[in-house]
C-alpha positions as CSV (number, residue, x, y, z in Angstrom):
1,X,-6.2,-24.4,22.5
2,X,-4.4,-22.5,19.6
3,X,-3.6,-18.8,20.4
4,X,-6.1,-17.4,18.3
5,X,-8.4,-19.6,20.4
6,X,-7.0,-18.4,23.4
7,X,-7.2,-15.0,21.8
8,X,-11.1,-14.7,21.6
9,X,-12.1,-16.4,24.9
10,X,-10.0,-13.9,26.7
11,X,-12.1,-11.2,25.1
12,X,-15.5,-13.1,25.5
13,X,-14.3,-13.8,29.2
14,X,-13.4,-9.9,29.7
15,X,-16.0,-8.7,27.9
16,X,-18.4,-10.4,30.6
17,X,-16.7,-8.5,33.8
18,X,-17.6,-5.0,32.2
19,X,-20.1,-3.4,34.4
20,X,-23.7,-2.5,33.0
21,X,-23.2,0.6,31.4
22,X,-21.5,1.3,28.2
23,X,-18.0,0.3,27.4
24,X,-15.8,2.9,25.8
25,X,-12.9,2.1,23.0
26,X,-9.5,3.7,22.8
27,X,-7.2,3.4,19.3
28,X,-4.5,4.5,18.0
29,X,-4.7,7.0,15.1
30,X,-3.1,5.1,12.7
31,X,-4.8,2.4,10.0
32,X,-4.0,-0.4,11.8
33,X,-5.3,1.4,15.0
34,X,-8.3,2.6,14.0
35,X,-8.9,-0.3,11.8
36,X,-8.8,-2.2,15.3
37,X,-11.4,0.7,16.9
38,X,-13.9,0.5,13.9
39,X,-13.8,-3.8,14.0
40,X,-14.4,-3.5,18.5
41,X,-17.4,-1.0,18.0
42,X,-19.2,-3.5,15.6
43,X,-18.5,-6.1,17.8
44,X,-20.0,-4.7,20.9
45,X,-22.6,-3.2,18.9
46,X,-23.8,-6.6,17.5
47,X,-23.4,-7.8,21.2
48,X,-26.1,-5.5,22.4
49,X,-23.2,-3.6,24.6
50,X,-22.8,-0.4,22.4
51,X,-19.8,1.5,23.2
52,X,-19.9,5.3,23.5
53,X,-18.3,6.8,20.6
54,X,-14.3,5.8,19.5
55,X,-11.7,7.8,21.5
56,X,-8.8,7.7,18.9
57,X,-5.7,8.7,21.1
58,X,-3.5,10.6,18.6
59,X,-0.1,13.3,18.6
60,X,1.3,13.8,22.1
61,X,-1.5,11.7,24.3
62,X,-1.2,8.8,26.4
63,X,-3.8,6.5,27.2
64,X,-2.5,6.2,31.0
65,X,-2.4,9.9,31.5
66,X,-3.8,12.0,34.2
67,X,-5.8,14.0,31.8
68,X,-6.9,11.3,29.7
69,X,-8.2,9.6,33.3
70,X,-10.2,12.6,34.4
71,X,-12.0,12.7,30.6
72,X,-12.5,9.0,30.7
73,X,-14.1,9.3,34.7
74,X,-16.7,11.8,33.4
75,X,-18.1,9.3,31.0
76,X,-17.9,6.3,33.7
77,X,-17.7,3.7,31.2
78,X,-18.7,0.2,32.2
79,X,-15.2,-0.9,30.5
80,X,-12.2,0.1,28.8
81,X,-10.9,-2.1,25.7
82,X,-7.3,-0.1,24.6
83,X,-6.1,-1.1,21.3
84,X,-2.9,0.0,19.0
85,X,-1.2,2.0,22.2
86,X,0.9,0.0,24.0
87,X,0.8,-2.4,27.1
88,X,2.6,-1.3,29.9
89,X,2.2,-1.5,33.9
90,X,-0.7,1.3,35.4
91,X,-4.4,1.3,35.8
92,X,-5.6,3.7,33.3
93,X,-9.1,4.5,35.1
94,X,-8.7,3.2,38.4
95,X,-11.7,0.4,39.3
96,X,-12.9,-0.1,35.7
97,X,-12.3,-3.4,33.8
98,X,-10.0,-2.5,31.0
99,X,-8.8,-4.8,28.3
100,X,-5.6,-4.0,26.0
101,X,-5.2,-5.6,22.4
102,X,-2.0,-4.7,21.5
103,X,1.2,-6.1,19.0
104,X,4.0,-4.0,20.5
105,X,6.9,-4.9,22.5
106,X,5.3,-4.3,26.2
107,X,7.0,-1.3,27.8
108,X,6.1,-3.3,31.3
109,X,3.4,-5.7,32.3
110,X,0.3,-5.0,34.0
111,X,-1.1,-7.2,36.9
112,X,-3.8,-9.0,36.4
113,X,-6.2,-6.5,38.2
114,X,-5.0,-3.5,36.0
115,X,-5.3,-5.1,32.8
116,X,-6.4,-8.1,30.7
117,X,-4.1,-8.3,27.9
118,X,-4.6,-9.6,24.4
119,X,-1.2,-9.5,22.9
120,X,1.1,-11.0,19.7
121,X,4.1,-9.5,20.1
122,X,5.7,-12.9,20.6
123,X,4.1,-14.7,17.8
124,X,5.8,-15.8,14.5
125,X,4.8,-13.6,12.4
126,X,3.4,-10.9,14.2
127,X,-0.4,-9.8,14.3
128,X,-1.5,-6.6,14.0
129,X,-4.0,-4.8,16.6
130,X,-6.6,-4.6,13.9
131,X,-5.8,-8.7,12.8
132,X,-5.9,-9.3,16.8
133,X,-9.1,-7.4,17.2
134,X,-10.6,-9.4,14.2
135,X,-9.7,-12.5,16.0
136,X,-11.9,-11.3,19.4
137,X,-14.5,-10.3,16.7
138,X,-14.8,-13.8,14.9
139,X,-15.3,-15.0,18.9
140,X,-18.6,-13.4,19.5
141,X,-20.5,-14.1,16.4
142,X,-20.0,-13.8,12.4
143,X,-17.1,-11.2,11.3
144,X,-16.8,-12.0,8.2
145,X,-18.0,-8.7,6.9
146,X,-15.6,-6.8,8.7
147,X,-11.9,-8.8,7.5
148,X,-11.2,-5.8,5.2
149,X,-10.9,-3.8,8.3
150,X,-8.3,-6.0,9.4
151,X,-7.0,-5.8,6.1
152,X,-6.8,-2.0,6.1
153,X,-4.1,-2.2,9.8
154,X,-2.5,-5.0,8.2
155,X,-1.5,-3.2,4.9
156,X,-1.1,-0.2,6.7
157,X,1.7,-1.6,9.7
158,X,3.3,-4.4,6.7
159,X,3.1,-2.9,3.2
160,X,0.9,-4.6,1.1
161,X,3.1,-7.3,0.0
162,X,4.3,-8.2,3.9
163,X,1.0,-8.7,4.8
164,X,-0.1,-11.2,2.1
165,X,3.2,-13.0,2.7
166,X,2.9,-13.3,6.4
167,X,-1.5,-13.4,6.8
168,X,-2.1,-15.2,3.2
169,X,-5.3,-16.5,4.3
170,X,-6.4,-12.8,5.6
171,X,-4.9,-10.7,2.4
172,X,-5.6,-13.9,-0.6
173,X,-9.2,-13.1,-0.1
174,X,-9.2,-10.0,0.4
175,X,-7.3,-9.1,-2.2
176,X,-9.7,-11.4,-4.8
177,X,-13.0,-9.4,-3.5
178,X,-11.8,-5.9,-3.5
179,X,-7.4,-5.5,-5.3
180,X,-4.4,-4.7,-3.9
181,X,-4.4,-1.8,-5.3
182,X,-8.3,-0.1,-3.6
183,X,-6.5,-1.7,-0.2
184,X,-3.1,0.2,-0.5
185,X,-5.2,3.4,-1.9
186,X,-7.6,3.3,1.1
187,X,-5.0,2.7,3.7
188,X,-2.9,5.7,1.8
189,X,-6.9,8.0,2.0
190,X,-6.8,6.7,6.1
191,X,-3.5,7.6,7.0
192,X,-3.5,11.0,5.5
193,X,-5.2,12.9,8.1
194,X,-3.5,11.7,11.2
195,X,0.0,13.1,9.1
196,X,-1.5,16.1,8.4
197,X,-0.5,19.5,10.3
198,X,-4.0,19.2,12.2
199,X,-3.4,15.6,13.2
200,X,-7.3,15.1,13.4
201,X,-8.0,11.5,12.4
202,X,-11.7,12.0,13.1
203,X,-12.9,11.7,9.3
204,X,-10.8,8.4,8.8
205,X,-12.5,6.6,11.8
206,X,-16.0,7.7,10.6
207,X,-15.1,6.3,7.3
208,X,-13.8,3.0,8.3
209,X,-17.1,2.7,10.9
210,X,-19.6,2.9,8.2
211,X,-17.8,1.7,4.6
212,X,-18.5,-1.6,3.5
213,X,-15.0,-1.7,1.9
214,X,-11.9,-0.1,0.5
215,X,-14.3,1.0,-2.2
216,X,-16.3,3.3,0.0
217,X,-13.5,4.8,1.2
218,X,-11.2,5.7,-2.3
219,X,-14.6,7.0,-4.3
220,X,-16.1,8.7,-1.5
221,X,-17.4,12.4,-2.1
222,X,-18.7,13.5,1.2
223,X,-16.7,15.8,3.6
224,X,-14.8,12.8,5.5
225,X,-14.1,11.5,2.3
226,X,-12.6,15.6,1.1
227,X,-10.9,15.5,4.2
228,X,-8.7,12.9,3.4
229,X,-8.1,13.6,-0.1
230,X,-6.3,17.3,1.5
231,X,-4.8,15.9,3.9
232,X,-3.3,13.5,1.9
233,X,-2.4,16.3,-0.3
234,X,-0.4,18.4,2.7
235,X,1.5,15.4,3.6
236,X,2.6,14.9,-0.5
237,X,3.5,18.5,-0.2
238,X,5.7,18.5,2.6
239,X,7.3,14.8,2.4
240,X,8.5,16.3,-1.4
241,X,10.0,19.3,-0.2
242,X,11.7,17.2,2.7
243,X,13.1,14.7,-0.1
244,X,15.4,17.3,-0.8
245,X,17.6,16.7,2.0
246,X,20.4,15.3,1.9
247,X,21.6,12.6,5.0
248,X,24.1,13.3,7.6
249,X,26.3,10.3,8.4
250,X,27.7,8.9,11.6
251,X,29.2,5.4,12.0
252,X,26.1,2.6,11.0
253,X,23.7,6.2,11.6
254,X,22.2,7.9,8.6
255,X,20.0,11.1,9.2
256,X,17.6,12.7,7.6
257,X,16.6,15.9,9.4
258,X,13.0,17.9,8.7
259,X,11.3,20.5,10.2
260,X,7.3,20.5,9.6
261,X,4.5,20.4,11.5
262,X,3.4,17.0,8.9
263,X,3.9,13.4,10.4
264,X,6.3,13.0,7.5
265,X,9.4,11.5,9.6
266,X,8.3,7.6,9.2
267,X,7.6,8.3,5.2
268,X,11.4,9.8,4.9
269,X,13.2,7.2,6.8
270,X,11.4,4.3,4.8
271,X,11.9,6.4,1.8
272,X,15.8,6.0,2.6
273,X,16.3,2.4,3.1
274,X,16.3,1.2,0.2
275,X,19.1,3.6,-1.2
276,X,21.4,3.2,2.4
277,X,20.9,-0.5,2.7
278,X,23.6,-0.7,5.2
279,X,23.2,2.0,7.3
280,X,20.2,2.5,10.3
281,X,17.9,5.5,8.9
282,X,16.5,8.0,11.2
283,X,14.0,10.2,10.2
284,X,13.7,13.0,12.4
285,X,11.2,16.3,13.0
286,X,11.7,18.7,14.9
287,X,8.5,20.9,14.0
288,X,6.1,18.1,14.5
289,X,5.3,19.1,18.2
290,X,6.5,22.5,20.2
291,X,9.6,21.0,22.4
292,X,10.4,17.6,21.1
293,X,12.3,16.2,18.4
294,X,9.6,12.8,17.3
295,X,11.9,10.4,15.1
296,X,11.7,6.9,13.3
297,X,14.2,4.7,13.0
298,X,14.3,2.1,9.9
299,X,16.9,-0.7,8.4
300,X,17.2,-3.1,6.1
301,X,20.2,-4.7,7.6
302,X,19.4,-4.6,11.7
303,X,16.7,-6.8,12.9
304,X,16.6,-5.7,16.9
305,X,16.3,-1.7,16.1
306,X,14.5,-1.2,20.3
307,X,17.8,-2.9,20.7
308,X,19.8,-1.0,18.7
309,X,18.5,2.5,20.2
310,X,18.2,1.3,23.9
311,X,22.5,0.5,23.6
312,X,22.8,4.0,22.8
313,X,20.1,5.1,24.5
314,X,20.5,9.0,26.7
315,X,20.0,10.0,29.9
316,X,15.9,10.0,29.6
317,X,13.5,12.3,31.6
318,X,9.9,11.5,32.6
319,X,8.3,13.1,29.4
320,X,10.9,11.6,26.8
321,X,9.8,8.3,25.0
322,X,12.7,6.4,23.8
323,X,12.7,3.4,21.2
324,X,9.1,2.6,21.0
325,X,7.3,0.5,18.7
326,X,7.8,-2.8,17.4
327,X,11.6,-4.5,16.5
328,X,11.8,-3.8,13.0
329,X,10.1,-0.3,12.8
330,X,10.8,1.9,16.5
331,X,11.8,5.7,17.1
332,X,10.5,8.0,19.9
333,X,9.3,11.4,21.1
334,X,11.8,13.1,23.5
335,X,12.6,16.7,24.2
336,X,15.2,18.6,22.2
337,X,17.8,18.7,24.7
338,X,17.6,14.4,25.2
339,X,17.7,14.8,21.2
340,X,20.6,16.7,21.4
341,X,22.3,14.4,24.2
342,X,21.5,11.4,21.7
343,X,23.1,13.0,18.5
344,X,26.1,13.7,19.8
345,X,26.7,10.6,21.6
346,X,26.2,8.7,18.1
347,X,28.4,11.2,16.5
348,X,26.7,13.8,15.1
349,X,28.4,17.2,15.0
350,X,26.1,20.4,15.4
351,X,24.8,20.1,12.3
352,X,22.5,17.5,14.1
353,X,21.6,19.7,16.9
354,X,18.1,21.9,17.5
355,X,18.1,25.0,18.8
């Protein structure tokens, strides 16, 4: 059986273990994630199992945290299918079926009786959540119609162009029936909110769930579609004023330091790569959340970044998280004083340090 095979009977065989009720869907906030989200409600919709609404899990949540269990209990979903956040070890609603579809390096492995897990992590290339989710799709029944959501979290994770060099078959299509440039313009319009100062990727999903395409999404007039157009507007704001900044050098380290309360640390540290070829780019905010500095890490020149970070990695406490992600694009959340630690074990004199 080939693994996208393999992929779709493990859904179908999950799917059949939820209890009678209605399932409930966690996503990430991003494109890719609630790309995923969107494709997993039609699904179970056209199954006649019609989840209660999307929980997108966004800035400072976990999907295996205590508060995020009591909210989930008071529903009492007859499953849990987690997409775009991770797979690590846990139950995240103790006694409930849950299923994760996931394309990130596993923090830890769940037993069988916590989780069934859907993941491509170790495939060549990689599948997104949204690409993965397409695939459990395609099992049940015709998803034809929904392959430009899986377009959306595969432009969104890879750029344009890495996604219809890795997923030609996906993107060639794709790009025919609607043009790179409506798919790069969308994912830009999706993107936008979750970046924003609010965070709220609430308009994006309801976009993505009832479009028909990119189209929808670029000429839409409604509020959602408003929404994303200022968001996307903040974000251009802040990443231009941030662009400013000059980096701060320490051996293979190059950092770019910003303070807003805009998700603009992953734009600046891609922005940099290209001009600091050999160095290792952090991006890093320290006014995205109250506490914590959240950071990217990008190169051009080191394929293993998790590696990278976890050989100079700090003394980490229970709320820091610590290179996260996928090999090529990682970072973390961790409080100021484990950001502090880090930048002055890589080098970095005070002008590195928050107060």
């Amino acid at each position: 059986m080939s693994t996208i095979s393999a992929h779709g009977a493990a859904f179908a065989e999950a799917i059949t273990r939820f209890g009678s009720g209605k399932p409930a869907i966690l996503c990430h906030d991003d494109a890719d994630g609630l790309s995923a989200g969107a494709i997993l409600w039609h699904a179970l919709t056209r199954m006649g199992r019609e989840p209660r609404p999307v929980r997108v899990v966004g800035r400072g949540e976990s999907a295996w945290s205590a508060a995020l269990r009591d909210e989930l209990a008071a529903d009492a979903p007859a499953g849990l299918v987690v997409t775009d956040l991770g797979v690590q070890a846990g139950t995240i609603l103790p006694g409930i079926p849950t299923l994760l579809i996931d394309h990130h390096v596993p923090r830890s492995w769940p037993d069988a009786a916590e989780a069934t897990v859907i993941s491509g992590h170790d495939e060549a290339p990689i599948p997104t959540s949204s690409l993965l989710a397409h695939r459990c799709a395609a099992a049940l029944g015709g998803a034809d119609d929904l392959a430009w959501l899986a377009g959306i979290g595969l432009v969104g994770d890879l750029g344009e162009r890495g996604a219809s060099g890795d997923f030609p078959e996906i993107m060639g299509p794709l790009r025919k029936a609607y043009t790179a440039k409506a798919m790069r313009e969308a994912v830009s319009l999706i993107n936008a909110p979750r970046r924003s100062a609010s965070g709220d990727a609430g308009p994006a999903l309801r976009m993505l769930l009832r479009a028909d395409g990119p189209r929808d999404i670029v000429a839409g007039t409604d509020p959602d579609a408003a929404a994303l157009h200022a968001a996307r507007a903040e974000v251009k704001a802040a990443l231009d004023a941030a662009r400013t900044v000059p980096p701060l050098f320490a051996g293979p380290i190059a950092l770019i330091r910003c303070d807003s309360p805009c998700q603009i640390h992953p734009l600046i540290a891609q922005s940099w790569i290209h001009r600091l070829r050999r160095q290792v780019v952090i991006g890093a905010n320290a006014g995205f959340r109250a506490g914590y500095v959240h950071f990217t890490v990008r190169s051009l020149g080191v394929p293993d970044l998790i590696g990278f970070l976890e050989e100079r990695a700090p003394p980490l406490g229970p709320d820091d998280q610590f290179a996260q992600g996928h090999r090529r694009a990682t970072g973390g959340q961790v409080r100021i004083e484990t950001w502090n630690r880090f930048a002055a074990q890589v080098g970095f004199g005070p002008e590195a340090q928050v107060a």
